[in-house]
C-alpha positions in Angstrom: -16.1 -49.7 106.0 -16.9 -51.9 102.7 -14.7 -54.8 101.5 -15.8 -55.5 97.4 -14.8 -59.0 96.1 -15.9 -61.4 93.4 -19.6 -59.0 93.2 -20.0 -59.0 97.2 -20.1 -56.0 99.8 -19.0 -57.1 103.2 -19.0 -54.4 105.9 -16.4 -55.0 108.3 -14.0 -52.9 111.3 -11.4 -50.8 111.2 -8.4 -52.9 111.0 -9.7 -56.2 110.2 -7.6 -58.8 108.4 -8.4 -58.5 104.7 -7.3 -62.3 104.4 -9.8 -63.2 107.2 -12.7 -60.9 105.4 -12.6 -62.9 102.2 -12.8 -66.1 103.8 -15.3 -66.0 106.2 -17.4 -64.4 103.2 -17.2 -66.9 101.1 -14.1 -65.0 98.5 -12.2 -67.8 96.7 -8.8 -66.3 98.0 -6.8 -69.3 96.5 -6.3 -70.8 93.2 -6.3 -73.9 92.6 -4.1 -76.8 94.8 -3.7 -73.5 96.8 -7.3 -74.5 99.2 -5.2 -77.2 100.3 -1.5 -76.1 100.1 -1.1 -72.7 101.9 0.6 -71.2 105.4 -2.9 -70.4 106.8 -2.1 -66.8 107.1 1.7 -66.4 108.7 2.5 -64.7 105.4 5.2 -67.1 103.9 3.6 -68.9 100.8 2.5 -66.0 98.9 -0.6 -67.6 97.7 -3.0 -65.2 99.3 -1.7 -62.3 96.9 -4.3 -60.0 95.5 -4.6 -56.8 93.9 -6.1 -53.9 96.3 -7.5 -50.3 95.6 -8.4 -48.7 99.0 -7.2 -47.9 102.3 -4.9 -50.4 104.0 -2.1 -50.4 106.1 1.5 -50.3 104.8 3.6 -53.2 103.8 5.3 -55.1 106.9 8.2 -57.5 106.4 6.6 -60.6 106.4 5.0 -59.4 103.1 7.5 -57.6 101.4 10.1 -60.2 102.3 8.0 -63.1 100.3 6.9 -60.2 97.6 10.7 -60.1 96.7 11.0 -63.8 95.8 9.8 -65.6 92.9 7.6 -65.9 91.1 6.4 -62.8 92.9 8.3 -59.1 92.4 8.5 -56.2 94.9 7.6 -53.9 92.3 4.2 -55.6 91.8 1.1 -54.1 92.8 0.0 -57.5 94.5 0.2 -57.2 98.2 -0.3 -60.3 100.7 -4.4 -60.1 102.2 -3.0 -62.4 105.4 -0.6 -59.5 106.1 -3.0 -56.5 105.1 -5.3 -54.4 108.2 -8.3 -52.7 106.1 -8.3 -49.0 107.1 -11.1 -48.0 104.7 -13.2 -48.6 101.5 -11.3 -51.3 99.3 -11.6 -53.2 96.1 -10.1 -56.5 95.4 -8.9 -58.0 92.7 -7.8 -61.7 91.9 -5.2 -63.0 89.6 -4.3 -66.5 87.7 -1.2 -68.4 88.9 -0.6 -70.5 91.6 0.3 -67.7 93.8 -1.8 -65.5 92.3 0.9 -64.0 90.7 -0.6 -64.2 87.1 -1.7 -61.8 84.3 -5.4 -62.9 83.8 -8.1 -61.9 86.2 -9.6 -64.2 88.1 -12.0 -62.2 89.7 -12.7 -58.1 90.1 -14.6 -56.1 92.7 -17.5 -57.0 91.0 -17.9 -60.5 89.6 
């Protein structure tokens, strides 16, 4: 399995955290004051929130519970990478905003 984020290709297992992934690989994951500020992966502060194309497993209630508050929506197309098991190929995608919430692009699968 293949994890693509900001132009790298990081093999990893079936089931691996995506949050843990990025980090250990070197993926800025956070924006901003977010480095310094965030819940180190419990899924409560949202900031971790990233745009995915690929196989992962569904959305638990840690991360559709702090989808549905502001600023984020539970219609978005953000999930939570702290709260997401890769299952297959994926392709990441960063957005502006504290919480990653924004509408500019950060980063993209390949740069």
């Amino acid at each position: 399995m293949e994890v693509i984020a900001q132009g790298k290709r990081i093999k990893c297992q079936h089931g691996d955290n995506l949050r843990n992934i990025l980090l250990q690989n070197g993926i800025d994951l956070y924006n901003g004051n977010a480095k310094v500020i965030n819940c180190r992966g419990i899924g409560t502060c949202g900031t971790c929130a990233v745009e995915i194309d690929g196989e992962v497993s569904e959305v638990n209630w840690r991360d559709k519970t702090r989808r549905s508050l502001p600023p984020h929506s539970p219609t978005s197309k953000l999930r939570l990478a702290c709260q997401t098991k890769v299952l297959g190929d994926v392709r990441v995608t960063k957005y502006d905003g504290f919480w990653g919430q924004g509408s500019q692009i950060v980063w993209t699968p390949e740069r």
